[in-house]
Each structure stands twice: as C-alpha cells, then as structure tokens.
N, C-alpha and C positions, 0 to 999 in steps of 0.2 A: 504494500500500500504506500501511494506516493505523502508524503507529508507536505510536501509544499502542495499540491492539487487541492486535500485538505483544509491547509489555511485559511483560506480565504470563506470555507463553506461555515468553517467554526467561528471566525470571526463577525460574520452576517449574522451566524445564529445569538452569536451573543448580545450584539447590538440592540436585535430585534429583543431577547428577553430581557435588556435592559429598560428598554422603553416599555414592554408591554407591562412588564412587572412595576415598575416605576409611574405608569400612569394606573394601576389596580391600585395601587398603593395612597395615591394621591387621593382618587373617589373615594377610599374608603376614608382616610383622614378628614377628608373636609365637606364628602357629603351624607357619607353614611353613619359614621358616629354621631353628629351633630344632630342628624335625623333621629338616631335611635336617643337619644338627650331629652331634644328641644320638642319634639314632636310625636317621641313613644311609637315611631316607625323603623323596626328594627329587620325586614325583608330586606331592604337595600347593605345593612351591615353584614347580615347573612349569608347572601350571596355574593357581593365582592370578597368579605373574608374569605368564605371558603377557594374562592376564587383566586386571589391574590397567596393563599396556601398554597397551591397547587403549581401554582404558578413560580413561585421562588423556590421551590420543590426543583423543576425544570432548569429554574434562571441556576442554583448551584451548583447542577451537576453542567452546562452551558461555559458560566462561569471560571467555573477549576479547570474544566477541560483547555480553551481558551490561557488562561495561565499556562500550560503545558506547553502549547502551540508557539508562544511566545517567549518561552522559554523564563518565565519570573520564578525564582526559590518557592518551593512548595509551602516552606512554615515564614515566609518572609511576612512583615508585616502590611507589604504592599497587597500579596493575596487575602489577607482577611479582611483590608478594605473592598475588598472588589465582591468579596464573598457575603459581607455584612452590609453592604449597600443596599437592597432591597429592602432593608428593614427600617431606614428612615427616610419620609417622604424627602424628593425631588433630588436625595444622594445619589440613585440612579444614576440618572442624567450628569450631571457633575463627575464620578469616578467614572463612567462611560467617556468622556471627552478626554478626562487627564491621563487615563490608560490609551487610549488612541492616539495621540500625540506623543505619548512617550515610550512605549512600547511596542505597540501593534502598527504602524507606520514605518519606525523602524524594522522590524520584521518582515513586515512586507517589500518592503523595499530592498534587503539582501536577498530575497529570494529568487530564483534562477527566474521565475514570471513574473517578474516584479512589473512591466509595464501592462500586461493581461490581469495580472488580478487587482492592480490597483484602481483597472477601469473597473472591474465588475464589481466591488467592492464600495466603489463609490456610487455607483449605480443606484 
C-alpha cells in the first residue's frame, strides 16, 4: 500500500471531521443546551449529543491516524491537542488551521505528488 496515495485521502478525511464535529459541537453549545435550560426542550440536546458522540468517536480514530500520516510523536503534546479538540467548541477549526500550516503542508509538499495532491486536496 502506497503511503503517499494515502495522504492526501487521510488528510481530507480529517479536515472534513474536523469541521463536521466542530460544527455538532457548536449547535449543541449554543443551541441545544440553552434550549434544554431556557425553554425545557431537551430533543435538540439529545440528538446533537448523541450525534456529536459518535461523531468524535470517528473524528479520533480520523485524527491519530492523520498524526501518523504526518509523521507528529505519538505521546507529543501537539497530538492530544489535535485529539482533544473536538471537545471545546470552535477548537476544531483553530487546531485544524494551525496543524495545516505547520504540518500537513509540509508533508504534502515533500511528497513525491506533491503538485497532484496539493491540487486535490485543496479542492
């Protein structure tokens, strides 16, 4: 199995559970909790919860993977922010950028497809 082919397939997938987890996370902070509060409507907490569960479930096995891909220290403390990210709203988004820029860019860019997967990738 090619590892650089790879790359690029792990790094999309992370991005994407960055964001989707990252914005489950947001709806439940500011409109389902609030909801179940303010208004004793507690469906919408229920279902994004369990949702936003399952979902960082995915994003941490996404995540570590991705750390491998790119080569960061397993017990580094750069991997547990990237691993513990989806548990504070909007962190998501934020370690998704500063890991792209300092990592995953890097990486993609010594790779023998660097000019192919940096389009697909950006895509």
């Amino acid at each position: 199995m090619d590892v650089d082919r790879l790359r690029p397939v792990v790094v999309r997938a992370y991005r994407t559970m960055a964001y989707v987890t990252g914005t489950m996370l947001i709806i439940l902070c500011f409109v389902g909790i609030p909801l179940q509060f303010l208004a004793h409507y507690d469906a919408v907490e229920k279902v994004v919860g369990t949702l936003h569960g399952v979902l960082y479930l995915i994003y941490l096995v996404v995540a570590f993977t991705m750390t491998r891909f790119v080569r960061i220290k397993t017990a580094s403390v750069t991997t547990i922010i990237v691993l513990l990210a989806g548990t504070i709203p909007v962190l998501t988004f934020v370690v998704e950028r500063w890991i792209s820029r300092r990592y995953i860019d890097p990486a993609l860019a010594s790779s023998p497809q660097a000019s192919t997967t940096q389009a697909a990738v950006s895509q």
